[in-house]
Every structure is written in C-alpha cells, then in structure tokens.
C-alpha positions in Angstrom: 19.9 21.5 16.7 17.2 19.3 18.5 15.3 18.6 14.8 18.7 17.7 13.6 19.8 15.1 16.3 15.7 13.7 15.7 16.9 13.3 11.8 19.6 11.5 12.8 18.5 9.0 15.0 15.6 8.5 12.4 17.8 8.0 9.8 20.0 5.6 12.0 16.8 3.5 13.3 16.0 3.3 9.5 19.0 2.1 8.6 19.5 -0.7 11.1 15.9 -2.1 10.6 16.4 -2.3 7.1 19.7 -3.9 7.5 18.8 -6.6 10.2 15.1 -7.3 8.4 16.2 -7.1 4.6 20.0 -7.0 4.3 19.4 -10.0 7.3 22.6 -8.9 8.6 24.0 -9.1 12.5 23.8 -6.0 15.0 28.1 -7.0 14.4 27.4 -6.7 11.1 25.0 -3.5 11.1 27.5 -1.8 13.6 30.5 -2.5 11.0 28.9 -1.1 8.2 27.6 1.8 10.2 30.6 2.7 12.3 28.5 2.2 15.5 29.2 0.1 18.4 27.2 -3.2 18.2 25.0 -2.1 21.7 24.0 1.1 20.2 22.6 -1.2 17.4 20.6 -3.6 19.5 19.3 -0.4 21.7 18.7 1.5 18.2 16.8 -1.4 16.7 14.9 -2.3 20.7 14.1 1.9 20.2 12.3 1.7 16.7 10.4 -1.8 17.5 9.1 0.1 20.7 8.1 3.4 18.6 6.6 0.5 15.6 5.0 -1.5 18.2 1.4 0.5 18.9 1.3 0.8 15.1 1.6 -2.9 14.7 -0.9 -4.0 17.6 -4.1 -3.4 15.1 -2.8 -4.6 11.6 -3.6 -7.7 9.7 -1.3 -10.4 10.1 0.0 -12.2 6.5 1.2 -15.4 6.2 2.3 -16.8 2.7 -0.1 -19.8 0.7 -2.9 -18.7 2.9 -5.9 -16.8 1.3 -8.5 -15.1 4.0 
C-alpha cells in the first residue's frame, strides 16, 4: 500500500512538471487536465523542485549561442 501511494505521487509530480515546463501550461491548467485542485499542483510541483533541488546544485548550467 505504502509503495503504491510512493508510485502515485511520482507519477503525479512527473506529470505536473512536465506539463508546467513542456506543455507550459498553468497549475489551473495542470489541475484541469489532472482532476486535481490547483493547490495540490503548486505544492506537488514546490514537492518535486525540493526532491530535484540537491541534484541540480552541482550540474553545468546551459545557455543557448554560448560555447564553453
């Protein structure tokens, strides 16, 4: 039961980054299309930045038309 609900949410915070970052939609939007309330988007989304956040600290930032 506890591995399920895990699943879940990873599938949900998946899912509403790819839909604010790719599809560029609204947390109205994302909540719409997901049949969630709009605040359990923004604290799903705040939730994965957190968990992406350590990850992030050491990698190379990109920029586009600039070469190293």
């Amino acid at each position: 039961m506890a591995q399920a609900l895990k699943n879940k949410s990873s599938v949900q915070n998946r899912n509403s980054d790819v839909l604010r970052h790719v599809g560029e939609m609204t947390e109205a939007e994302i909540g719409a299309a997901m049949g969630i309330r709009r605040g359990t988007v923004s604290s799903t989304l705040r939730d994965a930045y957190r968990k992406l956040a350590p990850s992030l600290a050491d990698a190379p930032i990109e920029t586009k038309g600039t070469t190293p």
